[in-house]
C-alpha positions, 0 to 999 in steps of 0.5 A: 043175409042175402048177397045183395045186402052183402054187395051193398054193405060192401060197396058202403066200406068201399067208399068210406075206404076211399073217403078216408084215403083222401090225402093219398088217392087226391080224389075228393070226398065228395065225388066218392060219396055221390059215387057211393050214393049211387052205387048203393041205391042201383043195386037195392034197384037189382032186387027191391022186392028183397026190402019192400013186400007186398009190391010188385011192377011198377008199384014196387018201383013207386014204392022204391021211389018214394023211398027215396023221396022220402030220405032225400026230403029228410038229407035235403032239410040238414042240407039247406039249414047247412047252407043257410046257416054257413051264409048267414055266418059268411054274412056276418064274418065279412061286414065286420059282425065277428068284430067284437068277438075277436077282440075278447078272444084275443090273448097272447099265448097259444094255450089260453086262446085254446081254453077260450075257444074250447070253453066259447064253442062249449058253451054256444053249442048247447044254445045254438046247434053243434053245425052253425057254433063249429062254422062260426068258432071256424070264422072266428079262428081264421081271423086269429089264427094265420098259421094252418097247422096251428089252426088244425090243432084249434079247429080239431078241438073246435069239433070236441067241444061242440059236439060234447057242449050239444050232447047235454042239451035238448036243442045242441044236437039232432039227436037230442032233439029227435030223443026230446021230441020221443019224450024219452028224455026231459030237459031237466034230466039230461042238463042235471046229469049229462053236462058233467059227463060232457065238460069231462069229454071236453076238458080232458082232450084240452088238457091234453092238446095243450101240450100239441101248442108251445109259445106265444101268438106273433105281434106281427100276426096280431097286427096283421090280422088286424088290418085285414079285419078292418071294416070300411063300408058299414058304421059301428052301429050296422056292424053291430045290428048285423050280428045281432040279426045274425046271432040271435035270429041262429039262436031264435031258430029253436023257439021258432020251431017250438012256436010253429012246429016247422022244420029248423031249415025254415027258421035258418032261411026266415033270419037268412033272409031278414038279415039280407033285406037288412043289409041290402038296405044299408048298402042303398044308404051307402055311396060308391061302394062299388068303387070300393070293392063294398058291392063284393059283401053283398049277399048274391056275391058272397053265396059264391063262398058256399062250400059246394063240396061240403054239401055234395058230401054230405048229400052223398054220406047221408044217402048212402047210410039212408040205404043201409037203413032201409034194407034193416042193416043199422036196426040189424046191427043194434039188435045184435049188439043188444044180444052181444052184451046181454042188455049191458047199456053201458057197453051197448050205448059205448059202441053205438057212439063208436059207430056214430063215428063212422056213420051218421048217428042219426040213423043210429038213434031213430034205429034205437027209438023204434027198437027199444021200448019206453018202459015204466021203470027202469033203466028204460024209463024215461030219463033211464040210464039207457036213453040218457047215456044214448044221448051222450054217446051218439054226440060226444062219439062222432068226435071220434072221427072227423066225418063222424058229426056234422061239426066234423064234415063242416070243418073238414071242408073248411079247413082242408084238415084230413082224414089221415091227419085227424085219425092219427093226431086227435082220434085217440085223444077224443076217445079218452076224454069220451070213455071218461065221460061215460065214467064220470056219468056211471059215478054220477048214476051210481052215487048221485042220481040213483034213480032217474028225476 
């Protein structure tokens, strides 16, 4: 390993370092990405022959360029479905869509509101993706929830669930979707044999964070919350076609990717904007609205809500892992563990999901595809005990830490929750349930499904 990988590795850990301090250093996570982002690229810059052959002069330069270009493009696809996606909710949210979802919600202990939203956000997460369900169940929980540290608790949960609830579908996560399209899983097998394994990860971290909540929601906050949620501009009708418009079209995104084979971020924008049309032509039917306050619902006034340092850290996180990618650090490391454990899948896969918790499993799992072989038989096969168990681990391990997944970035930003808070109070309680999952499959492998479907 030449110097100037080691210098960039480095500077990576260096920055990860100061992401997870942010509560002492009180310097945004977002600026320490962006620094990181650059940092790691000028020194590839010091020596890009090192990584690309064959080039030299202003070729290499192009060559680096397009390199970039070329990760920029993929962060810039998940950066704009994240924008759209957290529009589309705040859209929803303001004009009174979340309404009747609140209501069912509602109960009047802390603990049953935490299976409720434990088992909603399950369940939303396989059929909408992980990002949008944690933003929506976020939405939700702020309008039911006043009080902050309880909120953390809920929000924390929020990010086990929906990482678990995506690991066992083929469109809940990224990574099952790019293991989906490979053809190395199947619906079918990883629904049959990867949901139990999922619901263990999930229950048990909410059997154990129940204890974290004691006593019954106030009346008052209940009232409270109610007078806030009060929605005066659209009628029971407009509210209700806007949640329509603004659920479904999340959960057509899928079928509209199927249908077209375009990137999802084009659905996202295709329902952002039918459903700002929709609502731009309610407010034309509208009177006075400026006078009271309604033209503040609008769309080109609600954009203003966009967490803007949520999307800067994420562009920063993912280009800085991008970098570790290219000069082969993540192949590097998957080979190693390979050897390490002697093909073991088991302990293979269990670490790549603890590290999926500090970088991005993305990378991760498009490492292991162009690193593994697709055999005929096997552990490797398709629908194999090594690919399904990737599936699980990549998903369900960024519960781990709360940068480790996108639900994870989301609710961090947007509930303010820390790294230091999340590691010392939840990371212990998201990897039982995580090594218990990955037990309750290895019983279901040995004992049930003893080949693959």
């Amino acid at each position: 390993m030449s110097s100037l990988t080691i210098a960039i590795i480095i500077t990576f850990c260096i920055g990860y370092l100061f992401i997870a301090l942010e509560s002492i250093t009180k310097v945004n996570k977002a600026a320490i990405a962006l620094l990181m982002f650059a940092a790691c690229w000028t020194l590839f810059m010091i020596s890009p022959e090192s990584y690309i052959q064959g080039f030299s002069g202003q070729e290499l330069v192009n060559q680096v360029s397009n390199a970039i270009e070329h990760h920029l493009g993929s962060t810039s696809t998940t950066l704009f479905f994240l924008m759209g996606a957290m529009t589309i909710v705040e859209i929803v949210d303001q004009n009174g869509g979340f309404n009747w979802v609140r209501s069912v919600m509602r109960t009047k202990t802390k603990r049953a509101l935490m299976w409720r939203i434990a088992f909603m956000t399950f369940v939303l997460s396989a059929i909408l993706d992980n990002l949008t369900t944690s933003i929506v169940m976020v939405m939700i929980l702020r309008k039911l929830i006043h009080d902050h540290k309880d909120r953390m608790i809920y929000a924390s949960l929020v990010i086990i669930a929906a990482n678990s609830g995506g690991a066992f579908s083929p469109i809940g996560d990224v990574t099952t979707i790019m293991l989906w399209n490979k053809g190395v899983i199947t619906a079918l097998g990883v629904i049959s044999e990867i949901i139990i394994p999922s619901v263990v990860s999930m229950v048990v971290p909410a059997l154990i964070m129940q204890y974290m909540l004691k006593g019954n929601l106030d009346d008052d906050e209940e009232l409270t919350t109610l007078s806030d949620y009060k929605v005066h501009d659209f009628t029971g009708n407009q509210r209700k076609a806007v949640f329509v418009i603004g659920v479904g079209g999340l959960m057509f995104v899928p079928v509209f990717k199927s249908i077209t084979h375009l990137p999802p971020f084009v659905g996202i924008l295709l329902v952002l904007s039918v459903l700002w049309v929709t609502t731009e032509v309610f407010y034309r039917g509208l009177h006075h609205t400026k006078e009271r306050g309604g033209t503040m619902k609008r769309v080109t006034n609600l954009l203003r809500n966009i967490d803007m340092s949520t999307i800067l850290f994420f562009l920063g996180i993912l280009m800085a892992v991008a970098c570790l990618e290219e000069i082969g650090v993540l192949t590097a490391l998957g080979e190693g563990l390979n050897v390490a454990f002697n093909g073991n899948h088991y302990a293979v896969t269990g670490i790549i999901g603890v590290f999926s918790s500090i970088v991005d499993n993305v990378p991760l799992v498009a490492g292991c595809m162009g690193m593994y072989p697709v055999e005929v038989a096997g552990d490797m096969a398709v629908d194999g005990i090594f690919w399904q168990l990737l599936a699980y681990c990549a998903g369900v391990g960024g519960s781990m830490l709360i940068i480790g997944s996108a639900a994870g970035v989301v609710v961090m930003g947007l509930e303010k929750i820390t790294f230091g808070w999340y590691l010392k109070h939840i990371t212990w309680i998201a990897f039982v349930g995580y090594i218990l999952g990955i037990l309750s499959y290895w019983v279901i492998r040995t004992y049930i499904f003893t080949v693959p479907l």
